[in-house]
N, C-alpha and C positions, 0 to 999 in steps of 0.2 A: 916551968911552963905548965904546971898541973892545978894552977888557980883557974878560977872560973872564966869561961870564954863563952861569947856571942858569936855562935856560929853561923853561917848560911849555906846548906846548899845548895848550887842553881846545875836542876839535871833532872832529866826523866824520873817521874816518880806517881804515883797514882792519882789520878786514877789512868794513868799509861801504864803497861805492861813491860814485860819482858827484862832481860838482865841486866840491862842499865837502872832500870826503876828499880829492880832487886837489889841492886849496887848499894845504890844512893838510900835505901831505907836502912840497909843495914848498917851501913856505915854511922845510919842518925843513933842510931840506938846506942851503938857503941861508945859515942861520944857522949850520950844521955846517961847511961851507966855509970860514967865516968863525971859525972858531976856538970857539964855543960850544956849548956841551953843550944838548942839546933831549929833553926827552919827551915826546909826545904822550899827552895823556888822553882816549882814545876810549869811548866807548857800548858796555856789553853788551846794553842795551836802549835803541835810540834812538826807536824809535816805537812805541807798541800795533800790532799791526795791523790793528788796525780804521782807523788814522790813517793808513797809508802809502797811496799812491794805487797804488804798481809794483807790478811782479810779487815782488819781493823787495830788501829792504835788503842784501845782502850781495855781494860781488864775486866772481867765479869765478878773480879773479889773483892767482896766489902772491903771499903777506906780501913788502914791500920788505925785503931783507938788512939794509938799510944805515940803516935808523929804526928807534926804541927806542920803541915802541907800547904802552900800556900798557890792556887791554881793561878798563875796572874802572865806568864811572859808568851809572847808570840812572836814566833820565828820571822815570819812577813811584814811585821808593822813596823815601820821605824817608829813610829810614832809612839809604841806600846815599847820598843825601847829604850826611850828618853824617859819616858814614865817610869819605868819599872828600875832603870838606871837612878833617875831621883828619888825614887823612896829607900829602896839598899843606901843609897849616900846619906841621908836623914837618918836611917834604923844605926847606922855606924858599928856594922858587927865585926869584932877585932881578926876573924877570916874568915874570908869567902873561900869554899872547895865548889871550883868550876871542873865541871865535865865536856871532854871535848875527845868526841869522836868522828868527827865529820867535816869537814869546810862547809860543806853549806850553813852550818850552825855561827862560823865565825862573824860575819857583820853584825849579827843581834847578840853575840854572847862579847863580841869585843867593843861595840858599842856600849851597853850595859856597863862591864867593866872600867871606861874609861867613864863616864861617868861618879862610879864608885868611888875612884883615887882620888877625885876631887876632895872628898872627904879627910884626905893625907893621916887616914887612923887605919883603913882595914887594907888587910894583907891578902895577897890574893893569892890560894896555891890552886893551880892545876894537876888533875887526874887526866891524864892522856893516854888513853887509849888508844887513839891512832893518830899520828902527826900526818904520815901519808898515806891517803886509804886505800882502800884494797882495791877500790874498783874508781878510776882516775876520772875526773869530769873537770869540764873548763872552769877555771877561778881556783882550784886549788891552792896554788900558791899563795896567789895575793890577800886571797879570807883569809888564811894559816895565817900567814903572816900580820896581818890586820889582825888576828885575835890572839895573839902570842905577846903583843905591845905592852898591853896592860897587867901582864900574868909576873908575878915576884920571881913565881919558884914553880916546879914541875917534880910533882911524882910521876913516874913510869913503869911499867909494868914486865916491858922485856928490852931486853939490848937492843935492837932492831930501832925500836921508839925509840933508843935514845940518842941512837947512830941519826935518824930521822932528824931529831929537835937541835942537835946538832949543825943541820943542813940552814937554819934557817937562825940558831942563833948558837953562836960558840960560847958564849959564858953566862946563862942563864942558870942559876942551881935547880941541879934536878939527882931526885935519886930514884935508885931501883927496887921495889917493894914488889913481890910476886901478890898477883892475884890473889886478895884471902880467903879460904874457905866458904862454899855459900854452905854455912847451917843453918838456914831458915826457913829449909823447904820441910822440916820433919827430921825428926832420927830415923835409924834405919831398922828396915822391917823386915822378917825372914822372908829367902827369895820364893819359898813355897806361899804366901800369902800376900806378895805382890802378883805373882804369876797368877793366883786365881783369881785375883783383882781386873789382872788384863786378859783372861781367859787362855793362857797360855800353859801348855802342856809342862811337867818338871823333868819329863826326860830329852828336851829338847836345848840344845845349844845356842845362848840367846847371845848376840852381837850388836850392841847399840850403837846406832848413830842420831845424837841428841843434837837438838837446834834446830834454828830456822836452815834453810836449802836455798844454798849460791854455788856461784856456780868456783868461787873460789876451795869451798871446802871438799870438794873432790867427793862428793855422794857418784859420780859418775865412775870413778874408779873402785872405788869399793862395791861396786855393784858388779862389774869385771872381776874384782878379788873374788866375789863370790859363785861366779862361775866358772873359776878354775878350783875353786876349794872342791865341788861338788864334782867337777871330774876327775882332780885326783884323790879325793877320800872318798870315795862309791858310796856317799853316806848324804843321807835326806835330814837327818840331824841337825844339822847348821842353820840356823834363822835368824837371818839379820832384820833385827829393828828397828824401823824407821820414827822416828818419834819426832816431829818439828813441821813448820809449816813452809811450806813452799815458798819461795819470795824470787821467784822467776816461773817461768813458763812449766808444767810439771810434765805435759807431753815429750819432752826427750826421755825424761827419766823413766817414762811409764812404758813407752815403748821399748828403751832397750832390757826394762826387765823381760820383754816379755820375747827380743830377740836372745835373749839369754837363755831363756828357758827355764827361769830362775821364779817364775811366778809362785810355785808351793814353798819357795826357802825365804820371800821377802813377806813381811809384817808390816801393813803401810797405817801407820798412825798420823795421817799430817796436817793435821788441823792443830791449832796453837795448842800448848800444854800449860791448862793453870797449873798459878803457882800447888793449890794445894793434892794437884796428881802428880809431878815432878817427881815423889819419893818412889811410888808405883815404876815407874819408866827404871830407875836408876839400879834398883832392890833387886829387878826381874831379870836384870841382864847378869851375865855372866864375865863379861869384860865391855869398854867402852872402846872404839874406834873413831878415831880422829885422820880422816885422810887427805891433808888439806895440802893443797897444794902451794899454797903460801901462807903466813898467819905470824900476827906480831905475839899477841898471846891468846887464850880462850877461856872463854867461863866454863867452857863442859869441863874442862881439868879440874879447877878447886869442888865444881858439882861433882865427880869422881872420886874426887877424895875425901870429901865430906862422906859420902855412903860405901867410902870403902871397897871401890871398883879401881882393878885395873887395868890400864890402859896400853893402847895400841895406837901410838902418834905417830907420824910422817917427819921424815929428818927435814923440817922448815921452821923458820923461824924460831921464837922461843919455845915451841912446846919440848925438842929434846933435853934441855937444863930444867924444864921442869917437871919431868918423867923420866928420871935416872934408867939406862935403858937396863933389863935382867935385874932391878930393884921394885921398881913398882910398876913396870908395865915393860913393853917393849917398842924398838924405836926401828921404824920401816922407810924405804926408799918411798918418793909419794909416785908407784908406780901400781898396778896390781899385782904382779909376779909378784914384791915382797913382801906388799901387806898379806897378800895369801900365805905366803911361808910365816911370817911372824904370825898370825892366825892360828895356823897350827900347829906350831912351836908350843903358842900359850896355853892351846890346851890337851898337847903332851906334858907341859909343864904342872901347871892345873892352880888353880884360884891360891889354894892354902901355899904356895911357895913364893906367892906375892904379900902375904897379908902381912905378916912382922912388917917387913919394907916400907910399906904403906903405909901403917898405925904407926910408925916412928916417923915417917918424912910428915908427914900433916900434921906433925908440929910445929912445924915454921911456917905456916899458914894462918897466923891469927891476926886479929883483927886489932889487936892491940900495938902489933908491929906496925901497921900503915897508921894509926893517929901519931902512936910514938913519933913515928917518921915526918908527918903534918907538924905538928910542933915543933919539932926540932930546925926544918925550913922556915916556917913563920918567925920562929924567934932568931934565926940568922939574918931575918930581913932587915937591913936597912931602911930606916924612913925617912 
């Protein structure tokens, strides 16, 4: 299956931001390296914006040179559906990699797609991020469903998802490939020279919590963790950093830092982080914190591993299989009592007795594992 392929991606990608677009460019590369032709089929309209929670959908970083982007689908138009559906079925690329983290996405990405198969040449695998999403809205099921129709095969990224895709179809091949590595934000840079990047002190205890801000990932609870860390360690030391952009109301969060009393221990960075200060955020910290209160899988994890942080997950969903716990991070109740204790567990323990751990597990992370894995479902496909 390592002869030459006409690829397609259809999925967030520039000039859109954030980790899905990081996804999907990386991914093109990888397959470009590899000897095959890739085009990306990115969103002129990815969300109304009544739907978006940021300040904006668009990135402020020059277009990649080196990706063949094609700005053409709109989420609202059936009309830009049928279109963008018949020209994929004319292009006849031997696979489409669909991205699918939303229901609201499914009438235009499963429209699309069933147009494609008319074609009865290109294969169609799905990246599925989320079957059922974290935050439930009416039509759920029936877009899921409506966009699942046309899909061959399903890569997945944690059990959860596949327990999920399950629900809606029992014998569709899917398999499970962890999240790859993101290395395309920089290698990593001594934390004394990210720190003077963010203007941050080196004798200070830095605690990241990377991402956009819902209300799923428990920013609310670690903010409690941090006001028990400071009453029982007498210590001003501790600085958790906030780095991601708000994507709900930010007055709860700002208030109860301030019923905390925690205002000198928090670091508020929340306006989006381009791709090319990402290394800065990552370098400065001292370990990363994940306190989510539910989660199929995350991108802060493989961003973690990539810069060689480790981490501090909540026992939900996939992220304890993918943070061996007292190997490369540690694994906490998603309450604040235990994220405080594991807290400061990690840094009695201290960075250098996680790092072997680390630099050996982020080798099953690569990027070469998920095409391997794409190929191997495409070429199982029946046509």
């Amino acid at each position: 299956m390592n002869d030459h392929k006409k690829i397609v991606i259809i999925g967030p990608a520039h000039p859109l931001r954030g980790g899905l677009a990081s996804y999907n460019e990386r991914l093109a590369r990888e397959f470009q390296q590899q000897g095959h032709e890739v085009i990306i089929y990115t969103f002129s309209l990815q969300y109304p914006g009544f739907l978006f929670p940021g300040t904006t959908q668009f990135s402020s970083e020059p277009a990649p040179a080196d990706l063949n982007i094609k700005v053409t689908i709109n989420s609202v138009n059936p009309f830009n559906w049928l279109t963008a559906g018949n020209e994929l079925k004319r292009l006849k690329p031997d696979i489409i990699m669909v991205r699918y983290w939303l229901p609201f996405m499914g009438p235009c990405l499963g429209t699309i797609l069933r147009r494609v198969k008319k074609n009865r040449h290109t294969k169609v695998v799905c990246i599925a991020d989320n079957i059922i999403p974290h935050e439930k809205r009416a039509g759920d099921k029936p877009f899921t469903r409506y966009f699942l129709k046309p899909v061959d095969a399903c890569i997945i990224m944690s059990e959860k998802v596949l327990n999920d895709l399950r629900l809606f179809d029992q014998s569709k091949p899917a398999q499970f490939v962890p999240h790859p590595l993101y290395d395309n934000f920089g290698a990593i840079i001594s934390k004394e020279e990210a720190r003077k990047e963010l203007k941050i002190n080196n004798d200070e205890l830095i605690i990241l919590f990377f991402g956009f801000i819902r209300k799923y990932k428990g920013l609310d609870i670690l903010l409690d963790a941090i006001k028990l860390l400071n009453q029982k360690q007498k210590t001003t030391n501790y600085k958790l950093l906030i780095a991601g952009e708000f994507y709900e109301d930010a007055k709860p969060y700002l208030q109860q830092i301030k019923d905390n009393g925690i205002e000198d221990a928090v670091i508020l960075k929340t306006n989006f982080i381009p791709d090319s200060e990402v290394k800065y955020y990552l370098c400065a910290a001292d370990c990363v914190v994940q306190p989510y209160r539910n989660a199929t899988q995350s991108g802060v994890t493989p961003l973690a591993y990539h810069f060689e942080k480790p981490m501090i997950v909540t026992n939900v969903g996939g992220l304890p299989s993918l943070v061996p716990d007292g190997k490369v991070g540690l694994v906490a109740e998603p309450n604040a009592a235990s994220i405080a204790e594991k807290i400061a567990q990690y840094f009695q323990l201290g960075e250098n007795y996680f790092l072997p751990h680390l630099r050996s597990e982020k080798e099953k992370y690569k990027w070469s594992r998920l095409t391997e894995a794409i190929f191997k479902l495409a070429n199982d496909i029946q046509k």
